[in-house]
C-alpha positions as CSV (number, residue, x, y, z in Angstrom):
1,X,32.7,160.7,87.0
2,X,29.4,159.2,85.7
3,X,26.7,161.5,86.6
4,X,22.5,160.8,87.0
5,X,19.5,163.2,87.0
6,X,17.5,162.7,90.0
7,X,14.3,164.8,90.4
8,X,13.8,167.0,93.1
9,X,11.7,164.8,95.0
10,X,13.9,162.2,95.5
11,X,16.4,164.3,97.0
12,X,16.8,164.7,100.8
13,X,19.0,166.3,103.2
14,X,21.5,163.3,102.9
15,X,20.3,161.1,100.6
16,X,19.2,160.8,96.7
17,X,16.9,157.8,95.0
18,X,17.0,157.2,91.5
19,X,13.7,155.1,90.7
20,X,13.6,155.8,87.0
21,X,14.2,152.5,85.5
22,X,16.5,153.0,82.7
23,X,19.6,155.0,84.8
24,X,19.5,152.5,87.6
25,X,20.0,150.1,84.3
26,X,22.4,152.1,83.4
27,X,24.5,152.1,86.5
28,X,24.1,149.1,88.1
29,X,23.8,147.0,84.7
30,X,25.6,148.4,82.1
31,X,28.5,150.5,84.1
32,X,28.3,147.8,87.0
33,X,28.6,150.3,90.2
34,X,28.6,148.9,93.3
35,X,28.5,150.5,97.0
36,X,30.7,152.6,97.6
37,X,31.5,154.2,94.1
38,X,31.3,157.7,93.3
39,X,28.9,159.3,91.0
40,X,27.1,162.4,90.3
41,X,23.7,163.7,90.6
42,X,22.0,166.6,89.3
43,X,18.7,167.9,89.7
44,X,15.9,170.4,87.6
45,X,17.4,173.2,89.8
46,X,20.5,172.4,88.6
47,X,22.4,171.7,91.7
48,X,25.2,169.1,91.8
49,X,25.5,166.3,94.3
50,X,28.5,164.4,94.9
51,X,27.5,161.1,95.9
52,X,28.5,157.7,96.8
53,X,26.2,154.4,96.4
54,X,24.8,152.9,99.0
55,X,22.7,150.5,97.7
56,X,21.9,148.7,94.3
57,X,18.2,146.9,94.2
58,X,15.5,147.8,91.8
59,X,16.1,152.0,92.8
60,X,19.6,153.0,93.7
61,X,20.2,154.8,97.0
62,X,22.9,157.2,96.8
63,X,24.8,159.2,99.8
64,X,25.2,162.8,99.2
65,X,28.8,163.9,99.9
66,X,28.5,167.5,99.2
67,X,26.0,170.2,97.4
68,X,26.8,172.4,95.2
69,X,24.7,175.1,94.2
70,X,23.5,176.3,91.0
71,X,25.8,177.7,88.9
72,X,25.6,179.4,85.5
73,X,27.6,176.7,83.7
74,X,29.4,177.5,80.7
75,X,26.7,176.1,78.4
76,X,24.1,178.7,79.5
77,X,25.4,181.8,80.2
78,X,25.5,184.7,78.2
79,X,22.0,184.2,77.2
80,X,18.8,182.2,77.6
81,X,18.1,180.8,73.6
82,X,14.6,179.2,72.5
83,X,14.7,177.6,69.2
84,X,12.2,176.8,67.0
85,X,12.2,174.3,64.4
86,X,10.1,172.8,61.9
87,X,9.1,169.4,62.5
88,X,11.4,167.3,60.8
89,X,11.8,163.4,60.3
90,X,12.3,161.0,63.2
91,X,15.7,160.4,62.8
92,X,16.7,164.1,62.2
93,X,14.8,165.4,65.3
94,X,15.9,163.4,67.6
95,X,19.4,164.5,66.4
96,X,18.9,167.9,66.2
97,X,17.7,167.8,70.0
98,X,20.8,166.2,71.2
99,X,23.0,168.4,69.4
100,X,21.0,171.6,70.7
101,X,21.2,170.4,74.4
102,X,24.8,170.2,74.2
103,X,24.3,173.6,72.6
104,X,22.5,174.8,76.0
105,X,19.7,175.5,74.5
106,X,16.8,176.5,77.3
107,X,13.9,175.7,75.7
108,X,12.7,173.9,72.2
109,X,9.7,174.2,70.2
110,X,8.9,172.2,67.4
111,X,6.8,174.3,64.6
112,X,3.7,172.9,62.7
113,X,4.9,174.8,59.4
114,X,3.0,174.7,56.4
115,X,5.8,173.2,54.8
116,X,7.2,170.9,57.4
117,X,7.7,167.6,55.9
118,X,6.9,165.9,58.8
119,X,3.5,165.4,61.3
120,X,3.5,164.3,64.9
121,X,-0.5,162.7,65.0
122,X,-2.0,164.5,68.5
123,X,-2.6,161.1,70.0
124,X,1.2,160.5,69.7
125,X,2.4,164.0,71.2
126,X,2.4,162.8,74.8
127,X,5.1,159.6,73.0
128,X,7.1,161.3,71.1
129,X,7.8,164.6,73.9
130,X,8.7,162.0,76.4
131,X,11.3,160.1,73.9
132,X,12.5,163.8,73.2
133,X,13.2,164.8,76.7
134,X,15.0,161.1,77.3
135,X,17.2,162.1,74.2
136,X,17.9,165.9,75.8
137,X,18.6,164.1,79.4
138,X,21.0,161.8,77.6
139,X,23.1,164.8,75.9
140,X,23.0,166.7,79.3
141,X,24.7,163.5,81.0
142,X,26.8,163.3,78.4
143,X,27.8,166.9,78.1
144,X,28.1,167.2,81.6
145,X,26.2,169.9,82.0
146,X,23.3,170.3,84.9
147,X,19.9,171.7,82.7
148,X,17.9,170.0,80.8
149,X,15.8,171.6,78.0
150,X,12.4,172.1,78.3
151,X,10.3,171.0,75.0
152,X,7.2,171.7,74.1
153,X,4.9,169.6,72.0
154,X,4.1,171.0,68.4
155,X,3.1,174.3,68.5
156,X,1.4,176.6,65.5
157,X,3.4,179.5,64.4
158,X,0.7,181.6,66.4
159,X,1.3,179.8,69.1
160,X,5.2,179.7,69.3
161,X,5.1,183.4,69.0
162,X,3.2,184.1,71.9
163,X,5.3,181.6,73.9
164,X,8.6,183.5,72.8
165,X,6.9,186.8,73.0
166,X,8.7,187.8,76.6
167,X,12.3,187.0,74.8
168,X,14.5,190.3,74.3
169,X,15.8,189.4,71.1
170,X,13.4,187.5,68.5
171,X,14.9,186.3,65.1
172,X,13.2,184.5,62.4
173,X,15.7,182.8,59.5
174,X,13.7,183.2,56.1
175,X,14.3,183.4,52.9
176,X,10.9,185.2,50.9
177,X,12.9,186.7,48.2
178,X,11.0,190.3,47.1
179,X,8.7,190.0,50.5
180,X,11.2,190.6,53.2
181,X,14.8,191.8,53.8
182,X,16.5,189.8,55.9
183,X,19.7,191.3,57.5
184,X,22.8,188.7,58.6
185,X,22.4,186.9,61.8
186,X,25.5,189.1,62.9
187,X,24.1,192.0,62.0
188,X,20.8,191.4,64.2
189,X,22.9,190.4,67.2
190,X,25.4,193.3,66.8
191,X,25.2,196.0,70.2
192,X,23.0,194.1,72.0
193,X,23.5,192.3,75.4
194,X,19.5,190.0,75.6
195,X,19.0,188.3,78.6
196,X,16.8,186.0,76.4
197,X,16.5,185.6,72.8
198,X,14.5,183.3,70.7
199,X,15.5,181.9,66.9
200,X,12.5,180.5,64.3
201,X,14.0,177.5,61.7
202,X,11.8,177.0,58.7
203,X,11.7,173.6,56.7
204,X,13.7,173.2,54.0
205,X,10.9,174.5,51.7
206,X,10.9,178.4,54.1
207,X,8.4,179.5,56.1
208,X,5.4,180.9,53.8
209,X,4.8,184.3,53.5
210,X,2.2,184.6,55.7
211,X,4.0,182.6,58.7
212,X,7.1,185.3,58.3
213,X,4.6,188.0,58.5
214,X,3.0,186.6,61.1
215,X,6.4,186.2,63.5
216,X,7.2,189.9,62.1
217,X,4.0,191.4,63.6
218,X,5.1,189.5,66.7
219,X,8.4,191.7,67.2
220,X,10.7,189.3,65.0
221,X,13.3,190.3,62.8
222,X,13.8,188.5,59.7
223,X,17.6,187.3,58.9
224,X,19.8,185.5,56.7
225,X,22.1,182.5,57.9
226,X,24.2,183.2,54.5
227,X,24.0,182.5,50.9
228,X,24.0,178.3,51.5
229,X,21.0,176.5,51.6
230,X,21.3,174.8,54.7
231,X,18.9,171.6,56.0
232,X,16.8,172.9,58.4
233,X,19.1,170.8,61.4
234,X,22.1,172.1,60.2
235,X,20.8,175.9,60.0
236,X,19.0,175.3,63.9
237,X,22.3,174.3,65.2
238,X,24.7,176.3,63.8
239,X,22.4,179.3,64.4
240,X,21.7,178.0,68.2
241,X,26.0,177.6,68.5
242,X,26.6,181.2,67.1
243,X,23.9,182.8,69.1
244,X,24.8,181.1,72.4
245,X,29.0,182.0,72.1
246,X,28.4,185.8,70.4
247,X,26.7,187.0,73.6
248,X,28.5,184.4,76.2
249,X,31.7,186.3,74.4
250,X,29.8,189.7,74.4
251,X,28.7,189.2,78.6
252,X,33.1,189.3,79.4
């Protein structure tokens, strides 16, 4: 069933608006819905709405059905993951966003590394969150999940730390041969059941010295995502995916 994210707001007792131009594009343009078809809706809560259309103009009215409730889907239990990741080209980030949505990733923070080998210009921020949280709703859609990521703009190490600094478990993936001794992701997980947990990606030239240090003096642990060298998408994903199934596995 083809399935919309409608805000809050434009949810009633019995009825649900979409007014974003794009999905009532989508539906009425591209997918060709008419009254009377069923569809989906979900909200920022996370509730589910079965629905039928009512009417198709410029905003699509939509007849709720029946409500479900929030429910921890399978995508975010276990634990609630922040990951962040060096700013990386265009093309890669927006990439690396879908894939972490369907991950169920909570939140995202892209990092301002010293090494990053990309910039995002401050008066483009506002641009290039917006595009990022149409790319996450896309993958929720998609995945059929009912939460959608929240994404910060850019932040400075200093400042990513202190907005993971309530997260249980808080892992940094560095390299800094001679510096520090990172222990295997498995390792850092192993006995521990975090309701929250947080994960730094470097760029693929590592965090500096001083930005590991930094995150260390903030509570994080330093650890090793093997003996490859990974690009930093690959390494945010696959460290995201193992996170989010070892304690969704370790919560049974």
């Amino acid at each position: 069933m083809h399935r919309f994210f409608v805000p809050r707001s434009g949810i009633s007792s019995h009825q649900a608006v979409i007014t974003d131009t794009s999905q009532a594009h989508h539906l009425k343009d591209v997918l060709r819905l008419r009254p009377g078809a069923q569809v989906e809706v979900f909200d920022e809560e996370g509730r589910v709405y079965a629905c039928r259309v009512s009417s198709v103009s410029k905003t699509i009215t939509l007849e709720i059905a029946d409500i479900r409730e929030p429910v921890l889907d399978a995508q975010r239990s276990g634990v609630r993951l922040t990951v962040g990741c060096a700013l990386l080209k265009p093309r890669a980030m927006d990439e690396l966003l879908d894939k972490l949505t369907q991950a169920g990733v909570e939140r995202f923070i892209p990092l301002a590394a010293r090494h990053s080998i990309s910039r995002v210009d401050k008066a483009r921020e506002t641009e290039k969150v917006e595009r990022w949280k149409r790319i996450a709703l896309a993958a929720v859609k998609q995945s059929k999940g009912a939460h959608i990521p929240e994404i910060y703009p850019p932040q400075s190490m200093r400042q990513a730390i202190q907005i993971s600094g309530k997260c249980d478990l808080k892992l940094i993936a560095a390299v800094c041969k001679g510096k520090f001794t990172p222990v295997s992701l498995r390792a850092a997980c192993g006995g521990l059941q975090p309701g929250s947990a947080a994960i730094f990606i470097g760029p693929e030239g590592d965090f500096t010295v001083d930005e590991v240090k930094l995150a260390v003096e903030g509570g994080f642990v330093p650890v090793s995502l093997g003996d490859s060298v990974l690009r930093a998408e690959t390494a945010a994903v696959a460290a995201a995916a193992f996170i989010k199934l070892y304690f969704q596995d370790e919560k049974r």
